[in-house]
C-alpha positions in Angstrom: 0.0 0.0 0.0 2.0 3.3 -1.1 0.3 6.8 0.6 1.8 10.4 -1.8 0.4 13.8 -1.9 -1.2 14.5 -5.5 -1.7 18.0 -6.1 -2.5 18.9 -2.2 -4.3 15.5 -1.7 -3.1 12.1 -0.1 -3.3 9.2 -2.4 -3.4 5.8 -0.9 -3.5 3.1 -3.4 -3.1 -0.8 -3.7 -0.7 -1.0 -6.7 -2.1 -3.3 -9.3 -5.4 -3.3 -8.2 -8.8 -1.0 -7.6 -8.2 0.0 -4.6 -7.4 4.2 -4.1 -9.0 6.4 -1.9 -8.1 10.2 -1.8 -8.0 12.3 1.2 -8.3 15.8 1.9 -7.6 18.0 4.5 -10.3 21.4 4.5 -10.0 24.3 6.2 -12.6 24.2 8.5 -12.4 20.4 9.3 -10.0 19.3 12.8 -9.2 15.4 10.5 -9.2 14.4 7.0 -12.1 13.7 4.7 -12.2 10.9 1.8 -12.9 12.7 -1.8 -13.3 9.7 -3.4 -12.8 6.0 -2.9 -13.3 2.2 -4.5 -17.3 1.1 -4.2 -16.5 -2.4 -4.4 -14.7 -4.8 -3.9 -11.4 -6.0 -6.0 -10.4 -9.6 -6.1 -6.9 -8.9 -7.0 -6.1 -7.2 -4.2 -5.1 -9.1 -0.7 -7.6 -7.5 1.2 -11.5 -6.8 0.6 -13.1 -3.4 0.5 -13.4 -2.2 4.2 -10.0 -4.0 5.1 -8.5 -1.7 2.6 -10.2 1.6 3.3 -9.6 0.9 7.4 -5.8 0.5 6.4 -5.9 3.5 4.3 -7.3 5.8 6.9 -5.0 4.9 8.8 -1.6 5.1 6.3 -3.2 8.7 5.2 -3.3 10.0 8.7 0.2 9.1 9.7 0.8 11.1 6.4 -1.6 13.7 7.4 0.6 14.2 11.0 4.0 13.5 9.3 3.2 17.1 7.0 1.5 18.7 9.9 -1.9 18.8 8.2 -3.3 17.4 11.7 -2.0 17.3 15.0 
């Protein structure tokens, strides 16, 4: 699972497969907010659907503290 900011964005994704989420950070919000994200699930990937998203939150946070975009 690889986590990179994109044009002021955190992109998690699941090379090979469906599986990316983006994350954004607004103003007004104390956490981060997923802009868009897989609807179902991918059988190539190692993990289903919710597995996936739950790790994802999680990798784009650390991100999110790592670049001070949340405490």
């Amino acid at each position: 699972m690889l986590a990179e900011v994109q044009n002021g964005y955190i992109v998690v994704r699941v090379p090979g497969t469906s599986y990316t989420v983006t994350f954004h950070k607004p103003a007004n919000s104390p956490q981060l907010l997923a802009k868009s994200y897989p609807m179902k699930n991918d059988h190539r990937a190692p993990m289903n659907q919710a597995e996936f998203l739950t790790s994802a939150w999680k990798l784009a946070n650390d991100k999110a503290r790592e670049l001070g975009w949340i405490v």
